[in-house]
Residue frames relative to the residue before (quaternion, step in Angstrom):
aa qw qx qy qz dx dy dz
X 1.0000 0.0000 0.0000 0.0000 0.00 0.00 0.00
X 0.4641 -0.7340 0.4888 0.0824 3.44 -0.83 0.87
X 0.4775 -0.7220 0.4368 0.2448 3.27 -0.81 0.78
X 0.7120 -0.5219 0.3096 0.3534 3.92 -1.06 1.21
X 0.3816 -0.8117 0.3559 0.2623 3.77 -0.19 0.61
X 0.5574 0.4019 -0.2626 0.6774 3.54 2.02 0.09
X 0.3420 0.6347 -0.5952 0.3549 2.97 0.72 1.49
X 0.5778 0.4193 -0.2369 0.6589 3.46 1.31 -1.63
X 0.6465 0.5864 -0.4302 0.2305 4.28 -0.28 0.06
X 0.0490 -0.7162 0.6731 0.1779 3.28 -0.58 0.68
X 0.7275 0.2365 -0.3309 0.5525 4.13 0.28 0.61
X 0.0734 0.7676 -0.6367 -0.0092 3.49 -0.96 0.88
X 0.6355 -0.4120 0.5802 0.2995 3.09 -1.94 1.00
X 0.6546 -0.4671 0.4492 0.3892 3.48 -1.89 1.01
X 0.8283 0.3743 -0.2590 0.3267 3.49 0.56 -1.13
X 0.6708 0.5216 -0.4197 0.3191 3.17 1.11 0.06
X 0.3427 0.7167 -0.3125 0.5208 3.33 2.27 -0.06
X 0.7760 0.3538 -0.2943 0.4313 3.26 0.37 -1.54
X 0.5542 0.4618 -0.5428 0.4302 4.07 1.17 -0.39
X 0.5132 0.6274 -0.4007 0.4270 4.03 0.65 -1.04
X 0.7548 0.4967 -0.2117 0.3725 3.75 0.23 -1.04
X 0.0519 -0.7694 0.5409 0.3357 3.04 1.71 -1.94
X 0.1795 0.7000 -0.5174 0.4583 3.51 1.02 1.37
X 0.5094 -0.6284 0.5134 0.2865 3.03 -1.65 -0.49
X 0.4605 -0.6275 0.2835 0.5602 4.10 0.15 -0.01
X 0.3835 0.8076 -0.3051 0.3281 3.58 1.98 -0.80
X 0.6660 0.6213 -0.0634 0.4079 2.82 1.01 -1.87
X 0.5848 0.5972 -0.1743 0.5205 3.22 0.88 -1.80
X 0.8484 0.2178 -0.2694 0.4002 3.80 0.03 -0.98
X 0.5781 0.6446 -0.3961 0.3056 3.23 1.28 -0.73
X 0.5486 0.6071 -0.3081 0.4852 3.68 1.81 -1.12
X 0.5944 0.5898 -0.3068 0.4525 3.77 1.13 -1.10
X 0.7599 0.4208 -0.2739 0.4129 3.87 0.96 -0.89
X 0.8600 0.4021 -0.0920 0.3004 2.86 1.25 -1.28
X 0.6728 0.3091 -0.2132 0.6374 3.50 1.96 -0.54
X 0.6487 -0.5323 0.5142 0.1772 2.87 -1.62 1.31
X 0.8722 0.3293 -0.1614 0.3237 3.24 0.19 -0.94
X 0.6158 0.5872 -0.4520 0.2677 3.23 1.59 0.04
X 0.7502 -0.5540 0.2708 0.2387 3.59 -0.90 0.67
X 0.5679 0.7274 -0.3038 0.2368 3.35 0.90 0.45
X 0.2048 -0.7563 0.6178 0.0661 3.72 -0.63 0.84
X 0.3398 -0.7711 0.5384 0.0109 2.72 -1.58 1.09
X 0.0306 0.7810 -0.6094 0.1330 3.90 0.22 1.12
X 0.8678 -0.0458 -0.0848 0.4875 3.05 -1.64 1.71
X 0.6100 -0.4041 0.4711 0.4926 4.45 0.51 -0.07
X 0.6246 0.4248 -0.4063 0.5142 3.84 0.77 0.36
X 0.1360 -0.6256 0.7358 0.2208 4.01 -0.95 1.30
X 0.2993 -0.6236 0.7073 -0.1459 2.63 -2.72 1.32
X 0.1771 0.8647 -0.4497 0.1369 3.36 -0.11 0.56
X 0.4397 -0.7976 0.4018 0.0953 2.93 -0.41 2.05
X 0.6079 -0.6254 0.4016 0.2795 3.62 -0.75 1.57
X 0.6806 0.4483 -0.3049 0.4928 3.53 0.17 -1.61
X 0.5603 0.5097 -0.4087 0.5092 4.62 0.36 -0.78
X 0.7414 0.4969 -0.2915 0.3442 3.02 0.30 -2.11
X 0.7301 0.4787 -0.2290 0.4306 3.94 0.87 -0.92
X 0.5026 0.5065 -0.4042 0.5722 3.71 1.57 -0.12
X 0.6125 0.6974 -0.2629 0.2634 3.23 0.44 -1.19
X 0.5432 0.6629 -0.0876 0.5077 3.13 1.78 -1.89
X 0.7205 0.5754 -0.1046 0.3728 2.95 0.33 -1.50
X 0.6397 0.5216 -0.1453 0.5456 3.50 1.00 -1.54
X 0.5367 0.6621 -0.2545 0.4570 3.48 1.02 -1.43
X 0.8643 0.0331 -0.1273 0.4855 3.56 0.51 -1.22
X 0.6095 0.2817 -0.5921 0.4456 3.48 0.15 0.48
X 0.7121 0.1605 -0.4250 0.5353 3.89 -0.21 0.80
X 0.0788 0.6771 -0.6815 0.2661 3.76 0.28 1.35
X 0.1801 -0.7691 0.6129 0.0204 3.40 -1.10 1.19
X 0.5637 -0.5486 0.5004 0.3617 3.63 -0.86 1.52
X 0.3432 -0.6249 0.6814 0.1655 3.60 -1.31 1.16
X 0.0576 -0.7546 0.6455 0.1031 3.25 -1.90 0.71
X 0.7321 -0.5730 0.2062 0.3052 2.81 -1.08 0.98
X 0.4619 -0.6647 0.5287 0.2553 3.90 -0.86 0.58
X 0.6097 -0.5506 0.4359 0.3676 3.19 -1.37 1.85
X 0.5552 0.6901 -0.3914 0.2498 3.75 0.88 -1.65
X 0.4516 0.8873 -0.0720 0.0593 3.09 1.05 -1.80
X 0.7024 0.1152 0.4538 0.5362 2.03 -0.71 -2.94
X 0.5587 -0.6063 0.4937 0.2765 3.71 0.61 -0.46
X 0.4979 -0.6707 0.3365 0.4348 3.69 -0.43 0.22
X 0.7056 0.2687 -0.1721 0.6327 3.72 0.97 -0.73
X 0.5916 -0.6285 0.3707 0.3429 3.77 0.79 0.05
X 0.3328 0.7803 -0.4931 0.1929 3.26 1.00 0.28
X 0.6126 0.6048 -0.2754 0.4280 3.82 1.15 -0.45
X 0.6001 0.5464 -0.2302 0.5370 3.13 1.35 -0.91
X 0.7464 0.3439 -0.3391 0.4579 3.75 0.58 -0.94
X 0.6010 0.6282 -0.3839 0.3109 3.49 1.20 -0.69
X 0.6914 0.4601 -0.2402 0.5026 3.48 1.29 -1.11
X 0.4560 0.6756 -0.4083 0.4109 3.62 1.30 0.27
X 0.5965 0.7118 -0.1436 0.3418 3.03 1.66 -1.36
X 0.6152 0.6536 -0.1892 0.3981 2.50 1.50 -1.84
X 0.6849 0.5673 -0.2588 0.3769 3.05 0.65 -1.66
């Protein structure tokens, strides 16, 4: 078995990021639109993102990881979905 080909890269395609991450490429651009801080250059209308950033970045990601909350979608706005499926149970 051969070694990952964005091993020898010091710039990687979204999709070779999103394999590096074990993400999706979806992901990958959606992080490019929506976080500041992810690492990504744009050259010629094509994002690039430089491995050695792309691994700080990571890094930064989890030691200032913020406790997820739960999605209006979810839980409902006043929880009413949540107690119902308690019900269920």
């Amino acid at each position: 078995m051969s070694e990952p080909v964005w091993k020898d890269l010091e710039w990687l395609t979204p999709r070779e990021a999103a394999a590096w991450l074990r993400v999706s490429p979806k992901l990958v651009y959606r992080l490019a639109e929506t976080d500041r801080t992810f690492p990504v250059v744009n050259v010629g209308g094509l994002l690039r993102i430089r491995r050695e950033r792309l691994e700080r970045w990571l890094e930064r990601q989890h030691r200032t990881r913020k406790p997820l909350r739960a999605s209006p979608d979810a839980v409902g706005k006043t929880g009413e979905r949540a107690d119902s499926m308690k019900a269920l149970r």
